[in-house]
C-alpha positions in Angstrom: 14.0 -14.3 -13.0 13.4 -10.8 -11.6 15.0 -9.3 -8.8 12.7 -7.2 -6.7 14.4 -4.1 -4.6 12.1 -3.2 -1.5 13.4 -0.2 0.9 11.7 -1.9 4.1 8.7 0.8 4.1 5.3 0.9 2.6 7.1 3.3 -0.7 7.4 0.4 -3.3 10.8 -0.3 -4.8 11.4 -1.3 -8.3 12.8 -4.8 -10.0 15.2 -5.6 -12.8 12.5 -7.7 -14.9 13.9 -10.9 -17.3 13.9 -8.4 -20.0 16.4 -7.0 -18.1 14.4 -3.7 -17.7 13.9 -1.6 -14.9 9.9 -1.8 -13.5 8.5 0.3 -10.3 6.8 -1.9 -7.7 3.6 0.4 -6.6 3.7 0.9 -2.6 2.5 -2.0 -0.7 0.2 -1.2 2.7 1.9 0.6 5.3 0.4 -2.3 8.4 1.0 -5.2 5.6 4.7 -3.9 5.3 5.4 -3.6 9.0 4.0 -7.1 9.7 5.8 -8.7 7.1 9.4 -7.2 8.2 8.2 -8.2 11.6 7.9 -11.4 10.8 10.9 -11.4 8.9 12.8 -10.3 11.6 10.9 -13.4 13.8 12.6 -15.4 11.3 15.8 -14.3 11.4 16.3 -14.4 14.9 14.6 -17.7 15.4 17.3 -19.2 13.2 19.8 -18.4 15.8 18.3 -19.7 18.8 20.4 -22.7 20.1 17.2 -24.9 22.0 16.7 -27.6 19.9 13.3 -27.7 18.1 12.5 -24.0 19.4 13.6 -22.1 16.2 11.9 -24.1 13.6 8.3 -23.9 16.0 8.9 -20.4 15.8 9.7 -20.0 12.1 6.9 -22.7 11.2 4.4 -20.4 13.1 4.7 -17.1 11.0 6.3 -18.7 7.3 2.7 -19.2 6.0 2.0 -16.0 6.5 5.7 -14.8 5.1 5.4 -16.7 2.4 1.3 -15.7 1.4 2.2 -12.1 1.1 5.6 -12.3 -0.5 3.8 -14.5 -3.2 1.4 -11.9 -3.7 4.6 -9.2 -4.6 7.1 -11.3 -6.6 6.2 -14.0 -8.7 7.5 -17.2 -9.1 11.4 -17.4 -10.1 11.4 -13.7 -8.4 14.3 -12.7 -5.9 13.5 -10.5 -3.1 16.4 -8.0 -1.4 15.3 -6.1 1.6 17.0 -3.1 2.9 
């Protein structure tokens, strides 16, 4: 398993790989980053709305997206920490 660091901007971060070593993440793109913690943010706050059915229509409608470019940074088995 790796656990990938990312400082919530476009700079890169670094993960602790399964060899237990240190690796640098390069920078992602700047507009790629901001949508994504947008969308993060959607997700987040959509699991606290109270209607029912409202929060998962929201969270279904940007997840696809969530999930293509997180797959695209940390591979399978990875663990992603925002900050």
């Amino acid at each position: 398993m790796n656990i990938h660091f990312i400082g919530g901007s476009d700079a890169g971060g670094w993960y602790i790989g399964a060899d237990g070593k240190i690796h640098r993440i390069p920078g992602w793109n700047p507009e790629a980053m901001t949508e994504l913690t947008r969308a993060v943010e959607i997700i987040n706050a959509a699991g606290r709305l109270k209607t029912p059915g409202l929060g998962d229509a929201t969270i279904k409608g940007v997840m696809q997206f969530v999930q293509n470019e997180l797959s695209t940074h940390v591979k399978e088995g990875g663990v992603l920490v925002i900050r």
